[in-house]
N, C-alpha and C positions, 0 to 999 in steps of 0.2 A: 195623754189626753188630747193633745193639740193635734188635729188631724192631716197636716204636712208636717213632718217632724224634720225634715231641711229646712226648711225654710223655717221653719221654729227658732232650729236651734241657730241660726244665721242671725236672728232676730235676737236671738237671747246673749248672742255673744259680741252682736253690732252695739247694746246697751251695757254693755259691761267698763266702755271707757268713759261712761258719762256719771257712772258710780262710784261713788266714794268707795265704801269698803271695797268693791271686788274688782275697782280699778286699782287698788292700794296690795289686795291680794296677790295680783298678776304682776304685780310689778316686783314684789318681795315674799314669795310663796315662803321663803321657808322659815318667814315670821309669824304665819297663819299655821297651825297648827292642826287647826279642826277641819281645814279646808285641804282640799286636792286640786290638781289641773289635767287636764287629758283635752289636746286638741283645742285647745281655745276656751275650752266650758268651765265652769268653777262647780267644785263638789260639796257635800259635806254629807255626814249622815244627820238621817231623823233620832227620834226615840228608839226604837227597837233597830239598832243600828245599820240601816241599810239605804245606802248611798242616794242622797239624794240633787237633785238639779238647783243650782245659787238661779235663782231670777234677779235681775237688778231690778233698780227702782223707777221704772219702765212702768207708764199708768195702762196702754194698752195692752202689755202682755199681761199684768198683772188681771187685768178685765176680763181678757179673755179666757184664762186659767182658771179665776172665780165665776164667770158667766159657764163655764163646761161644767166645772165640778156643779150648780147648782143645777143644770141641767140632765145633769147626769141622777144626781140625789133627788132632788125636786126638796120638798118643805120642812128641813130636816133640823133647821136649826144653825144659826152659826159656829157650834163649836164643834158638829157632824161635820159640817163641812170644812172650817180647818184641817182636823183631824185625818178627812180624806184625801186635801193637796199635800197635807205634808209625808205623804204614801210616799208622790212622786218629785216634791218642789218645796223650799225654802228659800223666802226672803225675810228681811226684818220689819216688821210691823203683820206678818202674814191674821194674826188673829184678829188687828182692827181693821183690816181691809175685806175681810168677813164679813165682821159686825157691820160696816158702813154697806155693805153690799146687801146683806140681809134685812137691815132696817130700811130700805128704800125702794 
C-alpha cells in the first residue's frame, strides 16, 4: 500500500526498538512463535494464513496505512477496512485504530 516501499520499510523497522512486543521479539525470536524475522522486518500471518508485515506502535505509520486503506475503500465501514490491512499488516490494537479513524 505504502507508495515507497524502502523507505517504508526503513520506517517500519527504525520503530521496531521503541516497541515493546516486537522489540521483545527481535531480541528472543525463538520465544515468538507465531512471529518470523527476515532482514530486520518482524512477520506473522493473518487469517487465511498468509504472511503478513508486524507494524509497531508508530502513530504515523499507523495513519498512514489506515489513511491508504480508507482511501483506497472509500465508506466502507470499519470492519471492511480492518479486514483489508490485515491482507497486507498487523499490529495490536489494528481493529480500534479503525474504529477511531472511522468515527472521526
Amino acid at each position: 500500500m505504502p507508495k515507497n516501499n524502502d523507505v517504508f520499510q526503513q520506517r517500519v523497522k527504525g520503530g521496531y526498538p521503541e516497541d515493546k512486543l516486537f522489540s521483545a521479539i527481535l531480541e528472543k525470536p525463538a520465544d515468538y512463535k507465531l512471529f518470523s524475522e527476515r532482514e530486520g522486518l518482524v512477520w506473522t500471518k493473518n487469517l487465511i494464513d498468509e504472511e503478513v508485515l508486524c507494524i509497531p506502535r508508530d502513530r504515523d505509520l499507523v495513519h498512514e496505512i489506515v489513511t491508504q486503506a480508507h482511501e483506497t475503500l472509500g465508506h466502507f465501514g470499519e470492519q471492511k477496512m480492518a479486514d483489508y490491512i490485515r491482507c497486507w499488516y498487523w499490529w495490536p490494537g489494528i481493529m480500534k485504530d479503525t474504529r477511531v479513524f472511522c468515527r472521526s
